[in-house]
N, C-alpha and C positions, 0 to 999 in steps of 0.2 A: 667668330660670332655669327656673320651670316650663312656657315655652315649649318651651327646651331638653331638658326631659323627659320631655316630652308626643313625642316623635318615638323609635322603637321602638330604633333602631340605636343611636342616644348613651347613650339608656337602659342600652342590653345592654352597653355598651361601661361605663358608670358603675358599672357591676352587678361587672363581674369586675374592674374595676380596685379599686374599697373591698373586695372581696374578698380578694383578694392583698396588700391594704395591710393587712388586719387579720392575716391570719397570719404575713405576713412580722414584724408589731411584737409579734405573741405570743410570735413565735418568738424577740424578739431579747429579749424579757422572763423566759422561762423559765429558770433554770439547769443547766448540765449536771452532771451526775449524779457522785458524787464530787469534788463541790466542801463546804467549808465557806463556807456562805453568809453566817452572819453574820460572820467573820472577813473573807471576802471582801469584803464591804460596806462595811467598816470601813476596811477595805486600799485599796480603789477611793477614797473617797469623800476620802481622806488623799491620793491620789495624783494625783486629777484639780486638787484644791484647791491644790498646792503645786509641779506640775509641770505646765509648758505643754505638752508631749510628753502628756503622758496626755488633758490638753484636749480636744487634737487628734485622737487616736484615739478615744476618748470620742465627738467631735463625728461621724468618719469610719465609724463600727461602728454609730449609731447606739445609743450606749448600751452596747451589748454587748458590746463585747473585754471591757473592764475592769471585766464581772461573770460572765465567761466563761459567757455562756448559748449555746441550743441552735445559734443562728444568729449567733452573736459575732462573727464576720468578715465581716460581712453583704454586703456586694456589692463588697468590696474584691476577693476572689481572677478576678473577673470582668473587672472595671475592667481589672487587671494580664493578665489574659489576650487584653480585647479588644485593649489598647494593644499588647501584642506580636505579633499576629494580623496590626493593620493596620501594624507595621515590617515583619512575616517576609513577607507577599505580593508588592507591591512587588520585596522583594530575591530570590525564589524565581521561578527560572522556573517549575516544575511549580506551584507553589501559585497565579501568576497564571493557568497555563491553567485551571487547575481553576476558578478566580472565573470565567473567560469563557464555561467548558461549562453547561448546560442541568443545573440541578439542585446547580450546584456551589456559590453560594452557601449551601446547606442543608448541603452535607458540609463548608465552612469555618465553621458553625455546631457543628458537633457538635463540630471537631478543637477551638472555642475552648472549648467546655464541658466536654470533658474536660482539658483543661490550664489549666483555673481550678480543676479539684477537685484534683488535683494541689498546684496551687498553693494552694490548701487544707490540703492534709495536708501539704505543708509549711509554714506557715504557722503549723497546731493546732499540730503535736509540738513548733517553738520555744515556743509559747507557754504548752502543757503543764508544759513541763521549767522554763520558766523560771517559772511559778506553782509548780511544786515546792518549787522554790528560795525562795518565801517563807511555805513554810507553810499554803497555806489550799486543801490536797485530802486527802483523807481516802480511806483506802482504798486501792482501783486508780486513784487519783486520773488521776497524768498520758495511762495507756493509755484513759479513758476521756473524760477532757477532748479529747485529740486526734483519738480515734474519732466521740466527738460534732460537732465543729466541722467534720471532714471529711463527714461525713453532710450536716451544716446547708449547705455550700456547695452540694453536691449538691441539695438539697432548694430552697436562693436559686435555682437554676439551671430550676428548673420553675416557680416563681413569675413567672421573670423572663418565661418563653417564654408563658407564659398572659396577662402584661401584654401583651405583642407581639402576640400571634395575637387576644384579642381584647380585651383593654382599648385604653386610650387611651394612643399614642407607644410610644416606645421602654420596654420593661420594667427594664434597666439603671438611664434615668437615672429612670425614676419611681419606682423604687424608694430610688435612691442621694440624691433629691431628699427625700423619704419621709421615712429617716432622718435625715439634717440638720437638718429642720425640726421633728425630735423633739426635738432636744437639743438645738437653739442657744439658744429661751429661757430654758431652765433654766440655761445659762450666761450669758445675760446678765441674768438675776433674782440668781445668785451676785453680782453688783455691788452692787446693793442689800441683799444680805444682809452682805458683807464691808467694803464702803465708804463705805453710807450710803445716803439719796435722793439726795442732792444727785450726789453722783458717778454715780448709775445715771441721773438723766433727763440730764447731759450726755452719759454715752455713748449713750443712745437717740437725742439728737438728732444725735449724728453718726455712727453705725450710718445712721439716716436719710436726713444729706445723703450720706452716702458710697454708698449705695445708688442716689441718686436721678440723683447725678453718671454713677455707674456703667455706668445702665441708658440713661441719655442719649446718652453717650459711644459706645455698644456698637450703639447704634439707627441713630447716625448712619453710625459705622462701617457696619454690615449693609444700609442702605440707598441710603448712596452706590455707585457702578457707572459706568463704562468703556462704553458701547456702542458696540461696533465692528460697523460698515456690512456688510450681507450682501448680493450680488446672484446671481441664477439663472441658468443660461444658457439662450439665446434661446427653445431649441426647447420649455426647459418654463414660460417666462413667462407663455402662455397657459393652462396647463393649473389648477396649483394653486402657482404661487409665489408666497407671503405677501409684501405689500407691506411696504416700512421695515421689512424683518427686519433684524435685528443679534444680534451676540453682547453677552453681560451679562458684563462683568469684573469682580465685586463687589469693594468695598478688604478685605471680610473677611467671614467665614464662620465660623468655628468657637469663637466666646464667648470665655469665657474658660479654653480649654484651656490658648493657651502657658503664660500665669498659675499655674496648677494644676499644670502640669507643673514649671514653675521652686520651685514650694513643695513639691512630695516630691522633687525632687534634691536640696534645701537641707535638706531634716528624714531623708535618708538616716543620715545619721551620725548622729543621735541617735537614732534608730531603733534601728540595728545597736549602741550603747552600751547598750540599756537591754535589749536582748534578747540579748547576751554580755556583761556586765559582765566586767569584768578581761581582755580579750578583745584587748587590743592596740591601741583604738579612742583614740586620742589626745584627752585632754580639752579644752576651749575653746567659743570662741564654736559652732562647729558643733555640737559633743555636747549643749553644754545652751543652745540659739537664745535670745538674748532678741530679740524681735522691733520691741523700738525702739534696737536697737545697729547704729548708723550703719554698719560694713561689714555684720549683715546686709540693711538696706536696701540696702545700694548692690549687694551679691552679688542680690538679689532682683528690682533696676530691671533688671539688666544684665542675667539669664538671663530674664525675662520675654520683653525684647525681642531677646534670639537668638534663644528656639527659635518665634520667630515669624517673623525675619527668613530664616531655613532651612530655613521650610518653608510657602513660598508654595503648594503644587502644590493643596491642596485648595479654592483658590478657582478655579481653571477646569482643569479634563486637556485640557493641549493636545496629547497625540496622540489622543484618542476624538475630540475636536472636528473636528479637522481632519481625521482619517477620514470624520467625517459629514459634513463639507462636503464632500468627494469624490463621496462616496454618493449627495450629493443634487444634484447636476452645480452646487452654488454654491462663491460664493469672493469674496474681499474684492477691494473694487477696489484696482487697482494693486497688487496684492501674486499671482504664480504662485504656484497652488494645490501640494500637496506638501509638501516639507520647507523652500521660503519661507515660506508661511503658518505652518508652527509654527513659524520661527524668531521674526516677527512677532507671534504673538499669545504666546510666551513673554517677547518683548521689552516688551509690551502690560502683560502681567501682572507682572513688575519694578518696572518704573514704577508703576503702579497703588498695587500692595502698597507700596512702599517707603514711605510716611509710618505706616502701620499699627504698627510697633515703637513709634514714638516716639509714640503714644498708651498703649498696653496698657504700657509700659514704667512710667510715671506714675501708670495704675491700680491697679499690683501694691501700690506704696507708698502707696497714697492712706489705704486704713483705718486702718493705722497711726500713717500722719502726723494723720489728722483725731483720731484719740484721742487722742494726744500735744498739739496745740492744745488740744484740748478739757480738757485737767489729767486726765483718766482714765489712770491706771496700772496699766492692763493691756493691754499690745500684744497678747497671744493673742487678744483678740475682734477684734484688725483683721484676724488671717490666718482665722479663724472667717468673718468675712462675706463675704472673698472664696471660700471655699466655698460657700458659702450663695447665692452669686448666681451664682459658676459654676456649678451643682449645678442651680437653679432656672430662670434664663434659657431655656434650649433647650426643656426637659420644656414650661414655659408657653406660649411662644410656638407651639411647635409644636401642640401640643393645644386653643388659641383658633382656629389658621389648620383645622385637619381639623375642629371642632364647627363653626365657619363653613361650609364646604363639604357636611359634609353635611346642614346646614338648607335650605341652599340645592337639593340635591339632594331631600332633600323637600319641599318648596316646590314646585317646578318638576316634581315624578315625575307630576303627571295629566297635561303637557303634554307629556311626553316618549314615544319609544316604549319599548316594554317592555326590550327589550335593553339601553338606554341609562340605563333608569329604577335597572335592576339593579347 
């Protein structure tokens, strides 16, 4: 570690990432202004204790929704912004040319930052009216709770871009990583205070193995890969054609998103129940989840491994690909370069992916299930840890492979030339 700090760049980079991490937790600690705090405290503390729903938001706000401080929706209006960004592209011609123009990535930056504040301020005003409705704002309560939260997204929004431009990774999930890891022990310390020792080091030990499975499971997945054969043609073999090039068809790429995604389609309804009460919202297993009720698990295995099995395309773009095999006069053997080769290497990536569900499917229910063995009775810490390792996985991995690379770039910058050092 003090090797690692001893080098100027990770330093500068460690510097503004704890910086942003401390304001972002100030800010999810402050409360907004027309609130009654101790009633609110009281309210909160009732509600996270006795309702898995509140757990979750709890765990997802980092604290914040449900003591409605300054940044209480903390990087959720983001999340929901970027996830609709990367649907609307894809389906927008104008919004795909825009990603392909010179600059345009930075204007699909801005369009997502303003439609997470947005989604913001709708977001506050439900949450305002619906804290009305129990009493603990004082004053201009709800115009002021609303105006605060839509500020604090605005303000998550510049923290996020300051992690990005020069902390370390993505500013999103460092952040979204951030808050999870504020509040998931203080709920899994709730065991110990509600059910004993003895029930809190079982769940610790299987919080443990379910992690350890997890991250094994997800390793292999990421590191297993498809290389498919690349050859040059003739005229540029002598010049600069990489020997035994091939394409990398990874079985999987993206953590545990399906995962995460299949757990807020499943917590929609109770979501929408407890922020319109009386509201039409039909009551049952979906309004109030127990998360060791065998159809939710079985609704949980099943959508994990759909919205994985429907949506292969982020482990290889087979039309970029296949352009640049064009571009660069190569092409697979035995396979006509064109719309053969993308028929081929989409057929490649099928196969590939197709066992990929029937792992992530099993890991959706693993936390659960290991609590449930273990005699711990509280399924909300199993859908808690698969936050917690969705959330975690990408932010670490990614931030060990860049502090590797650029050690290695200082390492190596006397031997290098100056352009190259830079």
């Amino acid at each position: 570690m003090r090797a690692l700090l001893r080098i100027p760049r990770l330093r500068t980079k460690l510097l503004f990432t704890v910086l942003a991490v401390l304001l972002y937790r100030v800010g999810q600690n402050v409360p907004s202004p027309g609130v009654d705090v101790a009633a609110l405290r009281e309210a909160a503390a009732a509600a996270v204790r006795d309702d898995p729903m509140y757990a979750l938001l709890d765990l997802l706000t980092g604290g914040g929704l449900p003591h409605l401080s300054v940044l209480g929706l903390g990087v959720l209006p983001h999340v929901a912004a970027s996830a609709a960004m990367r649907l609307l592209v894809p389906a927008s011609p104008r919004l795909r040319a825009l990603a392909a123009e010179t600059g345009g990535a930075a204007r699909l930056r801005r369009y997502t930052t303003v439609l997470a504040v947005a989604l913001g301020a709708a977001a506050g005003t439900a949450v305002a009216v619906a804290a009305a409705q129990r009493d603990v704002l004082t004053g201009p309560g709800p115009v002021a709770v609303a105006a605060t939260l839509t500020a604090g997204t605005a303000i998550t929004a510049g923290l996020i871009r300051l992690v990005s431009a020069r902390g370390f990774d993505d500013g999103l999930a460092v952040l979204f990583f951030t808050q999870v890891c504020a509040v998931f022990p203080g709920l899994l310390w709730d065991v110990r205070e509600t059910r004993g020792a003895g029930t809190f080091i079982a769940a610790l030990a299987a919080v443990l193995l379910t992690a350890l499975l997890t991250v094994a499971a997800l390793i292999a997945l990421t590191q297993a890969e498809r290389r498919v054969p690349v050859q040059h043609a003739r005229r540029r073999v002598r010049l600069h054609a990489p020997k035994g090039a091939y394409i990398p068809v990874p079985l999987h790429r993206s953590g545990l998103r399906s995962v995460l995604t299949a757990l807020v389609l499943l917590h929609l309804p109770a979501l929408a129940a407890r922020l319109w009460p009386g509201g039409g919202v039909p009551d049952g297993v979906w309004t109030a989840p127990r998360h060791d009720d065998a159809r939710f698990l079985l609704a949980l295995l099943a959508l994990a491994a759909l919205a994985r099995a429907v949506s292969p395309a982020g482990v290889l773009d087979v039309p970029g690909t296949t352009n640049l095999l064009v571009r660069e006069d190569a092409f697979v053997p035995g396979v006509r370069p064109g719309p053969p080769t993308a028929g081929y290497l989409s057929y490649v990536r099928s196969r590939v992916t197709a066992p990929t569900p029937l792992v992530l499917g099993p890991i959706a229910v693993l936390p659960s299930t290991t609590l449930a063995l273990a005699g711990v009775d509280m399924p909300v810490l199993g859908v808690c840890v698969l936050i917690v390792l969705g959330a975690g996985l990408g932010p670490v991995t990614r931030t060990v492979k860049r502090a590797t690379v650029d050690r290695t770039l200082h390492e190596f910058a006397p031997h290098l030339p100056a352009s190259a050092a830079r």
